[in-house]
N, C-alpha and C positions, 0 to 999 in steps of 0.2 A: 141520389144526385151526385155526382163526380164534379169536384173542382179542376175545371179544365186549370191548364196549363198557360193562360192568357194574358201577356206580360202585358201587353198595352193594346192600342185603339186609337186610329184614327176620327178625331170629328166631325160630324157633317158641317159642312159649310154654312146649311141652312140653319142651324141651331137657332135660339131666340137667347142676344145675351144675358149672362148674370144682372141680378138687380140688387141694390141695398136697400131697396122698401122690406121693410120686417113685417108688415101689415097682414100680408097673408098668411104668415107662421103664427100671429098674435091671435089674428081669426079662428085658425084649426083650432089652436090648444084653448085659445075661449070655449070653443063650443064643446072639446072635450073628445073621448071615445078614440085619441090620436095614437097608431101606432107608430114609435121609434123604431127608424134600422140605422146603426150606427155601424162608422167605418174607423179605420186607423185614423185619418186626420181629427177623430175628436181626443185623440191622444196626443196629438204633436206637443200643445202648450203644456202636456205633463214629462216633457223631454222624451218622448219616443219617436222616431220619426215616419213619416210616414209612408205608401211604396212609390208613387205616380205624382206628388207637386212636387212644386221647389226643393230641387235638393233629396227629393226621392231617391228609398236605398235603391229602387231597379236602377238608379243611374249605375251602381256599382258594384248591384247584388241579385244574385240570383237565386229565389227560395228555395229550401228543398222540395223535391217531389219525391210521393212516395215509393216509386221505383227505382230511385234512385237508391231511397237509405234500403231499400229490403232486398237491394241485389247485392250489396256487400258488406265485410268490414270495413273497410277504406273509408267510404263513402259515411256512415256512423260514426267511424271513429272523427272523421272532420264535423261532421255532425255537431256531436256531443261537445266536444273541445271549445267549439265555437258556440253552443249555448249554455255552455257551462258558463263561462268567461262572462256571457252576455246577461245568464241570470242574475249576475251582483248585481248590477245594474238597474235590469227592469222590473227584478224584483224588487224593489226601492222608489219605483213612481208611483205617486201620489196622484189624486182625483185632480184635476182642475176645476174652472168655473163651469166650462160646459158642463161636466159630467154633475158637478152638483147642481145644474140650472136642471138637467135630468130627472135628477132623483126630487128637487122641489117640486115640477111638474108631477109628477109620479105620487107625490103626496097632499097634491092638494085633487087629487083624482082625474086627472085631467087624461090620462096615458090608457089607453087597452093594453099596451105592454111593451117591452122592454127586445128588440132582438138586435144583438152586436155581431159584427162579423169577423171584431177585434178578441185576441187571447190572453190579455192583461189583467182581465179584472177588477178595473177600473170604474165599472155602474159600479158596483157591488161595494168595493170600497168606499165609494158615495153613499151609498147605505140605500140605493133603488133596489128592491125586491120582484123574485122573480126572473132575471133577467134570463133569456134564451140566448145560450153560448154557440152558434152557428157551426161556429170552427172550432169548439171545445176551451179549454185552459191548460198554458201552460205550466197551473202548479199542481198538475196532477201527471202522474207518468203509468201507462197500461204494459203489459208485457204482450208481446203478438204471439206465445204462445199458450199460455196459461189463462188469461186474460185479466189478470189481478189486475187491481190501482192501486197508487201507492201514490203518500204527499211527493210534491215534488225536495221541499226540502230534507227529506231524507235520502233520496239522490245525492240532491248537494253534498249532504256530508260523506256520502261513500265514497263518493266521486274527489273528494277534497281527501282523502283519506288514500287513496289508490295514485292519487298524482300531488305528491308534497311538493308545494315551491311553484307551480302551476300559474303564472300570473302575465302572460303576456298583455303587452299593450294592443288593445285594438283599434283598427282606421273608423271604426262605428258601431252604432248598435243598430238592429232591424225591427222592424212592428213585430218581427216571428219571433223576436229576444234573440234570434243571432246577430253573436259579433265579427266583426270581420277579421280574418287571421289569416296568414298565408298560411300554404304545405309546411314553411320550416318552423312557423311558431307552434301549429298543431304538432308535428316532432310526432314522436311515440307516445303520445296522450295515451292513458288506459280506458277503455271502457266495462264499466260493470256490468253483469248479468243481473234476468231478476234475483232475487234473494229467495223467492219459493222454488221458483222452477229451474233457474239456469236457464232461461230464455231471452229473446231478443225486447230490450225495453224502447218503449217510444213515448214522446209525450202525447199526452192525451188532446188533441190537436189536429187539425183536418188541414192533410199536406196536401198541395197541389198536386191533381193527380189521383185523391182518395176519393171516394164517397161520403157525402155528408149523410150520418145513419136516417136511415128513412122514417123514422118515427120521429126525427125531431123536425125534417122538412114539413112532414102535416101539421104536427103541430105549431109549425109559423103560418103556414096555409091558413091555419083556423086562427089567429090572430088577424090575419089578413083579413078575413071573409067578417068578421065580427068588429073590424074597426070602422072610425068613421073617416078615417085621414089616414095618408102615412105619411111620415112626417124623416126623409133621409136624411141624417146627419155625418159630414166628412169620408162620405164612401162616391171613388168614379163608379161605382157600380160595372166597372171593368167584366169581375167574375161573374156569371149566370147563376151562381148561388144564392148573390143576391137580388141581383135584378131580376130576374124571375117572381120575386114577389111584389117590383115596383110595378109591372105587366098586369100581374094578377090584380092589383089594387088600381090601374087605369081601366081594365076590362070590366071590371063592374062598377065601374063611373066612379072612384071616389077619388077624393084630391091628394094629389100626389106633390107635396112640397120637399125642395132640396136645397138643402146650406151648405155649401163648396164654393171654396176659392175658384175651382177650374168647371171647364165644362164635364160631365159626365156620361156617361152609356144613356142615362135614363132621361135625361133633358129634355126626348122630345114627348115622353109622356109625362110632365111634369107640369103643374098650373104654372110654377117659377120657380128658377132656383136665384137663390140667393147668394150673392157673390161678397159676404162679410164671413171674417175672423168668428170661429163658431163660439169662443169664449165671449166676446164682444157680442156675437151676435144673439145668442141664449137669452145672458144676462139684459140685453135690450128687450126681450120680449119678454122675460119675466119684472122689468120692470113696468109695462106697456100694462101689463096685467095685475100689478100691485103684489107678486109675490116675490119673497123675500131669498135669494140663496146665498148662506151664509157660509162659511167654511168651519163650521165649529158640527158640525152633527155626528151620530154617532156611526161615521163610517170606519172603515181598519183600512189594514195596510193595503196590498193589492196583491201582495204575495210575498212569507216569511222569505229576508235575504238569508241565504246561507252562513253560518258562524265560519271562521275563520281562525 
């Protein structure tokens, strides 16, 4: 499956709009068997922001695609500079309420599972098991020629090592961890090789433009086909990586709930979307249902920041 390249989307006129009744999301996850597909907007409230509402990076960022970084060095070398800069950052956020209303769901068995389309780490850090990384994580880095993995923070440190003093200020940070930087503050940044091969490293991360590996697509397919609900949280469903499985889950009749501030791609196969704050909105429905999300559980960071 290839992530098209699909900055945005016009709405149908006819859409049916947002609602604040919680009733139907409180219904799914009562009855259980609900599969999660989460977008960047359930990371906003953990200061990340997200690409398509208010204040979206597309107003002023455009992501990398993968043809872009593997046709040159230029193109890497702004790359890296700018997610190097962006990793202090986003390596540093923390779960919000959504994401542990999540992981509560998830443990009081309510969830068939867990699929993000987000590269933070963020369920995980919540401490929800399982979670299907659509788009991979960026605290892992692959080499395109070798194919090794390697943590992503020992990047950081090489990378921190090759460029002393490296600290530009940036206009923001992106849901992809890039920050924003001109040509002059990226400058002569260094980029590393891998450390086995001397080859081209990328993070482990499905750029606009790639293919999402075909064994992990069936495998949300078979979440699909086995859930009783799907249940989108903070995604316009823009990309066909994920809407593709809101399709698959109205084509065999099952109820399709979405909590977005905006309208979406997927609204008109949708019982309702729900137009509430997804941390407000979570936490109401795990109130409605008597379970508890607390901020004390045993989740971790989201991804070790870089030493310094």
């Amino acid at each position: 499956m290839r992530m098209r390249p699909t900055l945005s989307w016009t709405p149908a006129e006819d859409l049916t709009p947002g609602t604040t009744d919680l009733q139907p999301v409180a219904d799914a996850l009562g009855a259980g068997g609900v599969l999660v597909l989460s977008g960047a907007g359930i990371s906003t409230e953990s200061g990340i922001p997200d690409y398509r509402g208010e204040g979206g990076s597309l107003s002023r960022h455009t992501p990398m695609t993968y043809q872009d970084f593997t046709a040159g060095a230029p193109a890497r070398r702004r790359y890296w500079a700018r997610s190097h800069l962006g990793w202090r950052t986003f390596g540093r956020a923390r779960p919000n309420a959504g994401h542990r209303a999540v992981t509560a769901f998830g443990r009081r068995g309510l969830l068939a599972g867990v699929i993000t389309q987000n590269v933070d780490g963020l369920h995980q850090a919540a401490g929800s098991e399982d979670v299907v990384e659509l788009h991979g994580s960026l605290d892992r880095v692959v080499c395109l020629s070798c194919g090794a993995f390697s943590p992503r923070r020992e990047l950081a440190r090489r990378l921190e090592e090759a460029n002393p003093g490296f600290d530009p200020v940036a206009a923001g940070i992106n849901p992809d961890g890039d920050a924003d930087l001109t040509d002059e503050q990226v400058g002569d940044f260094r980029v590393v090789p891998c450390a086995i091969c001397g080859g081209i490293l990328k993070p482990d991360v499905v750029f606009f433009g790639e293919n999402v590996p075909p064994r992990r697509v069936e495998h949300c397919r078979a979440l699909v086909r086995e859930a009783t609900s799907l249940l989108v949280l903070g995604s316009s469903l823009t990309v066909m990586s994920g809407l593709r499985f809101v399709r698959q889950a109205a084509e065999a009749g099952k109820p399709v709930l979405i909590v977005n501030r905006d309208p979406t791609r997927g609204d008109r196969h949708a019982l309702a979307r729900v137009s509430v704050p997804l941390g407000a909105a979570l936490t109401g429905v795990a109130d409605r249902l008597g379970i508890p999300v607390g901020d004390d559980g045993p989740g971790r960071p989201a991804a070790a920041p870089p030493t310094s």
